[in-house]
MARZA-824965 format. One record per residue (C-alpha): residue in one letter; x, y negated, z. Coordinates in steps of 0.001 Angstrom, whole numbers, plus 500000, padded with zeros to 6 digits. Each point is the difference from the previous one (the first is absolute). Layout:
% residues N
AXYZ ...
% end
This chain:
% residues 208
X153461126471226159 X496662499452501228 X499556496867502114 X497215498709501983 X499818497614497297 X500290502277496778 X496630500474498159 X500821503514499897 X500467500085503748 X498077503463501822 X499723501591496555 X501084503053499908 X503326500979497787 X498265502099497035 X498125496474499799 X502609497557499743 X501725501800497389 X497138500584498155 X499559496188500293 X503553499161498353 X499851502383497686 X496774498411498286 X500853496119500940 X503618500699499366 X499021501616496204 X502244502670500342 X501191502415497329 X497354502826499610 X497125497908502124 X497333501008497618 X501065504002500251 X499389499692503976 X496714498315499869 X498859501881497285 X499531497272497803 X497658500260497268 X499618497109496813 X496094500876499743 X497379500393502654 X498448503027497102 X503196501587500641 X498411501045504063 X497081501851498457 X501090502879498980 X502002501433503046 X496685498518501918 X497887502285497928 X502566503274500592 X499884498869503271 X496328500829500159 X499751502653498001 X502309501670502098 X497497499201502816 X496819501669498088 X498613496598498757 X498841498783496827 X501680496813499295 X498532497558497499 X501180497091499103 X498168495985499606 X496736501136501195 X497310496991500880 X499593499575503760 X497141497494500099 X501448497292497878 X503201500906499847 X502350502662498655 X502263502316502208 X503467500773498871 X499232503633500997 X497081501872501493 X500789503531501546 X497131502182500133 X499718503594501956 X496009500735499179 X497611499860502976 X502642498932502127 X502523497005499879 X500590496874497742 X502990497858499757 X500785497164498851 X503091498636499132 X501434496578498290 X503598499861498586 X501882497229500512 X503484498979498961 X499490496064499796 X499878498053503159 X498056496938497878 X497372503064499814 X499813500933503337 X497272497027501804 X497620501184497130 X501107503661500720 X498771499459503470 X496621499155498982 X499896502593497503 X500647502598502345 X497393498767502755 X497224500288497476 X501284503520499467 X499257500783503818 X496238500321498981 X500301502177497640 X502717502884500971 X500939501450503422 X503337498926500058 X501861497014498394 X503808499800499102 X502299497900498685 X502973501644498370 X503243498740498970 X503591500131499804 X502546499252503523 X501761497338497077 X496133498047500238 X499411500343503668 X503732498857500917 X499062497095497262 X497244499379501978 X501943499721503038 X502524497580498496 X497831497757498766 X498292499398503686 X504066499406501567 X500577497594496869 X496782497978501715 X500753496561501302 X498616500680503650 X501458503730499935 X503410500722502004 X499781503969500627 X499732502792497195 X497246501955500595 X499835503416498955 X496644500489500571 X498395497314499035 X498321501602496913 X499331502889502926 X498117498070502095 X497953498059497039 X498542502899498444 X499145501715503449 X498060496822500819 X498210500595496659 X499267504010500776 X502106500718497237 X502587503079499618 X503302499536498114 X501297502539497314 X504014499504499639 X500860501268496125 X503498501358500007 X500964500870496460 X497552503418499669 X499503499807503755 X497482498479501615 X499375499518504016 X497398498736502578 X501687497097501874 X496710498953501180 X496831502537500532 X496486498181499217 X497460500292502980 X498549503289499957 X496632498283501712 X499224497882496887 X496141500180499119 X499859498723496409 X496448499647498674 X498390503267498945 X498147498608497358 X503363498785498293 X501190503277500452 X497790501643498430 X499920497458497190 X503915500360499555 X499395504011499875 X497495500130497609 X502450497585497479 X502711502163500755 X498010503406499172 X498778498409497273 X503502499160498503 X501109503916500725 X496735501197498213 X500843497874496251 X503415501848500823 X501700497157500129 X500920500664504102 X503989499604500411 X502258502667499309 X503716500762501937 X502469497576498587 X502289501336497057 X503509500599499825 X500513501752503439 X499894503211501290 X496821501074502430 X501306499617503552 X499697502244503151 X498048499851503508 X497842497072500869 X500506496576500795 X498603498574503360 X497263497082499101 X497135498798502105 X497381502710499924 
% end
C-alpha cells in the first residue's frame, strides 16, 4: 500500500517494484538490471550499436584534455561522444568529462546499464534529507546538463534520453577531432566490428 506518507507514494507500479526488487536484493537482481562487473564490458554492444547505425566508432580518443570512452564518427556529418560509466564514485568527474566533450562533438551521451542508473537512484533515497524515491532523478540531472542517456541491456542498447539536436559545438574542435580520427583510419589502425558475433540486420536509430 501506498500512503500519503510512503516514499514511494504517486509512483507508478512498474516503479515500486522495480524499487524492491533492487533495495530488497532479490534473487536474479543483477539479470534484470543488466548488471555488468566492468564498465569495458558496455563498449562493445555500444560500438555494434553504432555500427549498426553507419558510424565509425573509436574508442579513448583525446577531446581537448581529456579522453572519451567512445567517439562515433559518420564522415562529414555527425560526432558522438560517449563516456561509460558503471561506478557511481565515477560519475561527478564523469559529469565534467562529458561537458568538455560538448565542444568537441555534436552530441554527448552517457551510457550505462538500468543496474547503475537505479544505483544512482538509491543512493539519492538513502540521503539524510531525502523521503521520496525518485525515478528520475538521474533523468532530470543529465537533461539539465544537455546530455542524452544510452541504457545498455546485455547486447541491446536504447536512447532513454535524446541529446539536444540544437547543440553548436565549436567548429574548430570539430574539425580538429576529424582530422585525428582520419588520421587514425589512414595508419589502418581505425576500429574494426567486434569479434565473436555474427553481422546483424537493418539499422539502428541514433541521432543523425
Amino acid at each position: 500500500m501506498r500512503a500519503p506518507a510512503s516514499g514511494y507514494y504517486g509512483l507508478e507500479p512498474y516503479e515500486v517494484i522495480s524499487s524492491h526488487i533492487w533495495r530488497g536484493n532479490a534473487p536474479g537482481r543483477n539479470k534484470i538490471f543488466s548488471h555488468v562487473a566492468q564498465e569495458k564490458v558496455l563498449e562493445e554492444p555500444v560500438f555494434w550499436w553504432f555500427f549498426a547505425a553507419d558510424f565509425l566508432p573509436f574508442s579513448e580518443v583525446p577531446l581537448g584534455h581529456r579522453r572519451a570512452d567512445v567517439v562515433a564518427w559518420m564522415p562529414g556529418k555527425r560526432l558522438l561522444a560517449v563516456e561509460l560509466k558503471n561506478s557511481l564514485s565515477e560519475f561527478d568527474r564523469a559529469t565534467d568529462q562529458m561537458m568538455t566533450y560538448r565542444d568537441y562533438a555534436h552530441a554527448v551521451y552517457l551510457a550505462c546499464t538500468p543496474a547503475f542508473a537505479v544505483q544512482y537512484v538509491d543512493r539519492h533515497f538513502s540521503g539524510h534529507t531525502v523521503e521520496t524515491w525518485d525515478p528520475h532523478i538521474l533523468d532530470r540531472r543529465l537533461k539539465e546538463l544537455k546530455l542524452g542517456l544510452l541504457l545498455v541491456e546485455r547486447e541491446e542498447v536504447f536512447i532513454h534520453i535524446e541529446a539536444p539536436r540544437r547543440h553548436r559545438p565549436s567548429a574548430q574542435k570539430i574539425l580538429e577531432t576529424e582530422n585525428y580520427l582520419q588520421g587514425v583510419v589512414e595508419r589502418k589502425v581505425a576500429p574494426t566490428e567486434p569479434k565473436n558475433r555474427a553481422p546483424r540486420k537493418g539499422r539502428s536509430s541514433t541521432d543523425r
